[in-house]
N, C-alpha and C positions, 0 to 999 in steps of 0.2 A: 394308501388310499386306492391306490392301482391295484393292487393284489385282492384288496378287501372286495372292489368292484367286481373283478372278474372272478373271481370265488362265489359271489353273488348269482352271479350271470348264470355259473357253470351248475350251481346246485339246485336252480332255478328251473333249468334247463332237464337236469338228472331227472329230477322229481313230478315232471309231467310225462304227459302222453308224448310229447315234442318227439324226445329221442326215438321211441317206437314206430310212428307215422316215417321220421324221415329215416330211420332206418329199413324200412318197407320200403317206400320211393327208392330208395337206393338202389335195391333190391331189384324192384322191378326194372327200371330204365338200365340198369346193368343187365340184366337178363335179356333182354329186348335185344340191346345192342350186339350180346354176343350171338344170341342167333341169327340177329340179320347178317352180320360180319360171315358166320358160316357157310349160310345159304348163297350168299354173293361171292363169298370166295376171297374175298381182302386177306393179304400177307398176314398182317396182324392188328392188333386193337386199335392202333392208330392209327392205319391206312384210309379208311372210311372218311375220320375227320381233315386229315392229311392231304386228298384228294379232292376234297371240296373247298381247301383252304388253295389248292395251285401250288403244293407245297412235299416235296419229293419226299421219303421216307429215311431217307439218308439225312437229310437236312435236320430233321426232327432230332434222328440219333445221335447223330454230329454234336446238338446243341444240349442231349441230356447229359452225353459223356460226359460234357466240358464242365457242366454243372457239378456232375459226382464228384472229379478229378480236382481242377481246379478252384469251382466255385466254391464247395468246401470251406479252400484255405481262406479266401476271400471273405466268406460269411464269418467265418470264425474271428478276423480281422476287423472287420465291419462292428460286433458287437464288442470287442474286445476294446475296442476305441468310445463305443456309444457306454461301454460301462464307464472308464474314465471321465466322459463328461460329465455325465451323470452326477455320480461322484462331487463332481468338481464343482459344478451348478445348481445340485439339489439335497447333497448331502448323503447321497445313495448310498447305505451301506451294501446292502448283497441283490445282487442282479437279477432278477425273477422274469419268469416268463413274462408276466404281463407288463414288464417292463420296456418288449422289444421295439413297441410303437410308441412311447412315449416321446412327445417332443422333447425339443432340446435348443435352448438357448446359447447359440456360440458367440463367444465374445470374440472380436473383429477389433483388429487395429483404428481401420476407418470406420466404426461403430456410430459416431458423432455424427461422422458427413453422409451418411447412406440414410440416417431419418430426417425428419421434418419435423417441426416444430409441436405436432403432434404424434409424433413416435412411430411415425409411420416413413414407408418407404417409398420416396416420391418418383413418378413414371419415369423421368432420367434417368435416373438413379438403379432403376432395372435393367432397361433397357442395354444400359452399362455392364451390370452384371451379368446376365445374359450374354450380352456379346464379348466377352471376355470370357469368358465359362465355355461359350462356343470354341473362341477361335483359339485356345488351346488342344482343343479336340481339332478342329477342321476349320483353318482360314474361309475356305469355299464357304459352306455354312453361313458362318459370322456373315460372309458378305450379302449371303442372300436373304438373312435375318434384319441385316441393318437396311438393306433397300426395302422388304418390305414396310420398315414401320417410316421409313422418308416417303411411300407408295401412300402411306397412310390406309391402309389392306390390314389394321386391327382396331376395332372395335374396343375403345378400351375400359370407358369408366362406366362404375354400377348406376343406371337409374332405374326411376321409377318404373315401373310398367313393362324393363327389359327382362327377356328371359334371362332364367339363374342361370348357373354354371358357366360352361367354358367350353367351346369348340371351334376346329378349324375343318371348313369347307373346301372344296378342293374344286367344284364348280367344274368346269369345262376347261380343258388347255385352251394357254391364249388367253383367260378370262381372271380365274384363280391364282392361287390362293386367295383366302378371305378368313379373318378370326374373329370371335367374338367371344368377348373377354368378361368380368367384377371386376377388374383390377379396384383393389380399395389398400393399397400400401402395406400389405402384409405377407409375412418371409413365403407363404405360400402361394399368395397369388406370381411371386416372382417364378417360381418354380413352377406355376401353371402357366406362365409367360414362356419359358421353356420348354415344356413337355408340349404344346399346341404347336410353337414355333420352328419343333422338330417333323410336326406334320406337314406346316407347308413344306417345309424343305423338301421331304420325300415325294410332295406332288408334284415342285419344280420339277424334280431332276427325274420324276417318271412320266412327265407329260409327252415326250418323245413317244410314247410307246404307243401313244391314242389314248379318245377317251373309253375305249371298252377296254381295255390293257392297264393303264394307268393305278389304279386304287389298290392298294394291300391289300395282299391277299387274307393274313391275318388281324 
C-alpha cells in the first residue's frame, strides 16, 4: 500500500506543471544566492548561512565528514534492522523505499505495564521512559528532566481550545524553561516528550551565557 501510495504521489507529481515551476524556484534562489555569495566574498556556499547561524565553517565540515564516513555505516544499520522489523511485524517481504518512514510496532517485554487500560501510554509511564532513555545518555540531563516535570514547567494534556503541537519556550534565564505538550498516550507523543525535553535542557545549561547569547544558534 506504501509503494502503491507513493507511486501515486510521484506520477502525480511527474505529470503536472509542479515539477517545472519548482524546478525554476530552484533555479532561481540558487542563482541569487551564488551571486550574493560572490559579490560578498564568503569562503564557500555555506559560509553565508553558517555565519548568520554563529556557526564556524569547520564546525559544518567536521559534521558532514562524520556523516559520509561514519554515518553511512550507521544508516545502513538503522535500516537493516527496520527491515527486520518490518519483516517480523508486517510481513514485509522486500524493503522499498517508501518503506523507510513507515512506523513500526516493537514489541517490549514490559508491553503490558507501559499501556493503560485503553492502549495507551499513561503520563508516568513516559515520564519513566524518558528518563531512562536520558540517563543512559547523560545522568545530568535525566536530572534536569525529572526536576522539571516535579517543577511542574510542562504543560501536558490535549484540551479543548489549547494550541496543537508541541514546544519548549526558553523565556528569560531565571524564569524558563516552560513546555507545551498533546500528550494523549501515544509511542509519539513519548518521543515528543523527549525531543522538547532536550530543549530545555540546552536552555538550562546555556542560560549562563545571558539572555542575548543563550538561544541556538541553529
Amino acid at each position: 500500500v506504501r509503494a502503491a501510495c507513493l507511486k501515486s504521489l510521484n506520477d502525480g507529481l511527474g505529470n503536472t506543471s509542479t515539477a517545472r515551476v519548482a524546478a525554476l524556484s530552484l533555479s532561481a534562489v540558487a542563482g541569487s544566492w551564488l551571486i550574493e555569495n560572490q559579490e560578498r566574498q564568503y569562503s564557500g556556499l555555506r559560509s553565508r548561512r553558517n555565519l548568520s547561524n554563529n556557526c564556524p565553517d569547520a564546525v559544518v565540515d567536521s559534521l558532514l565528514k562524520a556523516v559520509r564516513s561514519v554515518g553511512v555505516t550507521y544508516c545502513k544499520r538503522y535500516y537493516a534492522m527496520k527491515k527486520t522489523i518490518l519483516q517480523q511485524t508486517q510481513g514485509l517481504d522486500t524493503f522499498r523505499w517508501s518503506d523507510r518512514n513507515a512506523p513500526m510496532d516493537i514489541q517490549t517485554a514490559n508491553r503490558d505495564e507501559t499501556k493503560t487500560a485503553e492502549g495507551k501510554i499513561s503520563w508516568g509511564q513516559a515520564v519513566s521512559m524518558v528518563e531512562s532513555g536520558y540517563r543512559k545518555f547523560s545522568p545530568k540531563m535525566a536530572d534536569m528532566f525529572v526536576e522539571m516535570v516535579k517543577e511542574e514547567r510542562i504543560d501536558v494534556p490535549a484540551a479543548d481550545g489549547k494550541k496543537g503541537g508541541a514546544y519548549c519556550s526558553g523565556v528569560v534565564p531565571g524564569i524558563g524553561p516552560f513546555q507545551l505538550l498533546n500528550f494523549d498516550g501515544t509511542q509519539h507523543d513519548v518521543s515528543t516528550l523527549a525531543h522538547e525535553s532536550g530543549h530545555a535542557c540546552h536552555d538550562i545549561l546555556a542560560y549562563k551565557q545571558g539572555y542575548l547569547q543563550y538561544h541556538p544558534p541553529l
